[in-house]
N, C-alpha and C positions, 0 to 999 in steps of 0.2 A: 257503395261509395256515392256519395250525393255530389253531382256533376257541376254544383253552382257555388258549392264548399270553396273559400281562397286558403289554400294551404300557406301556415302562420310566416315558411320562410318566404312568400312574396310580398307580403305585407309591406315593406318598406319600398318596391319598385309600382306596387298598386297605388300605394296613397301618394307619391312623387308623380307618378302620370295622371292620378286626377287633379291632384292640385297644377300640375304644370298647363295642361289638354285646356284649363278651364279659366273665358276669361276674366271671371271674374270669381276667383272660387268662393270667396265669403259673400258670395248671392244662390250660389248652390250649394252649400251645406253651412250652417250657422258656425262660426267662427268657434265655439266650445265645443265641439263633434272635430273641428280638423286637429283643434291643440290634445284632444282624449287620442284622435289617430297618432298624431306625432309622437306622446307621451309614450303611448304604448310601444312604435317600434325604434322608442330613439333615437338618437343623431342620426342625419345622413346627410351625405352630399350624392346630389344626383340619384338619391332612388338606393344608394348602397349605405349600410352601415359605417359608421367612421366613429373616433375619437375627438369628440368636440373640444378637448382642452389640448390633441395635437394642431388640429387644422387653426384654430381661430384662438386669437389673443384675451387677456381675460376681460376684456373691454373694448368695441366692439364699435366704430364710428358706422352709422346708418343713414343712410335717406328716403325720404317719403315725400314724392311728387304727388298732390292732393289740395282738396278742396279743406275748410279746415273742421270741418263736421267729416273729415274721414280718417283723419290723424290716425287712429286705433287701429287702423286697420294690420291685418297680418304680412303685409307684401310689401319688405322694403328692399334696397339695396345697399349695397355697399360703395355706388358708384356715384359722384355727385353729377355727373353730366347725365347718365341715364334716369335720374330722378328728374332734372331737368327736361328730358325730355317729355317723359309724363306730363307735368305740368302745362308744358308747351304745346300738347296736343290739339287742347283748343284755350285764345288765349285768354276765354271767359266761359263761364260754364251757368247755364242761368243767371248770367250779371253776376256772379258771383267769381273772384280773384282767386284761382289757384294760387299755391305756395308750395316751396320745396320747403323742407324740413330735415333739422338734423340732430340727433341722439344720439350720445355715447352711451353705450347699455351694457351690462355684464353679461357676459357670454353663455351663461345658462338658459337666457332668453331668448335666446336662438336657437329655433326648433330645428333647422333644415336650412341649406345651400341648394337652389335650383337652375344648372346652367341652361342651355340649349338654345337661349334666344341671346347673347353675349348682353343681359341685363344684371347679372351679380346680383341677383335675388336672393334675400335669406328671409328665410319666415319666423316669425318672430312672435311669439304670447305674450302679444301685449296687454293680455288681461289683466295683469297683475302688475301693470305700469303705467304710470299717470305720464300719457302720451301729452298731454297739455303743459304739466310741468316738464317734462325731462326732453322734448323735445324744440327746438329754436328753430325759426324762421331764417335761414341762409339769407344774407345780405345780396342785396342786388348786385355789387359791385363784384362779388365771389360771382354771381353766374352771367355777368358778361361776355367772356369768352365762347361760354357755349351760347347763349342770343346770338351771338355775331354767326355764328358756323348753324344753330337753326335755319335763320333766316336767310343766308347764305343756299342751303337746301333744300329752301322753300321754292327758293327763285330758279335755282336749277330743274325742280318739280312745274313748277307754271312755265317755262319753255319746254318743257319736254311737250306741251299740250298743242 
């Protein structure tokens, strides 16, 4: 038996902990290599097998905290504050305006549910989705509440120093 073999029933807790482990997975393996992974051991939440038309609606509200040359990317959530927070991380990125981002998508386009960081991450093939069309810019005035409780955090973080 060859010792470095992944036996086929791990496959869906192996490819959830390297996409989870990694922070930025679509910098370490090319974004068509993770959707062939996912495709292969379909739906899961957390690494387990599930029923994507039990767990998730057939239409599917997302967000994507980002630059806007990253829209496509595979790692949204289903949370608008936590996409906020992304965004918020820094609040210019090479002079350049992050933007939260929001899509309604059909739920076949959801490859995977990833908990463990309380981020509501679903990975998502966006290959096959014009992330430019189907996705809208959140109005500012929808992410003031979370501004206020950032920056709130912020100030609690620069007194702790």
């Amino acid at each position: 038996m060859n010792m470095w073999r992944l036996d086929p029933a791990d496959l869906p807790g192996a490819t959830h902990n390297a996409w989870f482990m990694a922070e930025y997975p679509e910098k370490q393996v090319e974004a068509a290599m993770w959707v062939n992974l996912f495709d292969q051991i379909g739906y899961t939440v957390d690494g387990e097998p599930a029923v994507r038309e039990d767990d998730i609606p057939e239409f599917v509200t997302v967000y994507r905290g980002c630059l806007p040359e990253r829209i496509d990317g595979m790692s949204w959530t289903t949370s608008l504050e936590t996409a906020y927070w992304f965004a918020s991380r820094w609040t210019k990125h090479g002079g350049k305006q992050l933007h939260v981002y929001r899509a309604e998508i059909p739920r076949d386009f959801v490859l995977a549910k990833v908990g463990g960081r309380s981020e509501n991450e679903v990975v998502i093939d966006t290959s096959q989705l014009d992330m430019d069309v189907e996705a809208e810019v959140v109005p500012e005035e929808e992410l003031a509440p979370f501004k206020k409780a950032r920056e709130q955090e912020q100030m609690v973080s620069l007194g702790d120093l």
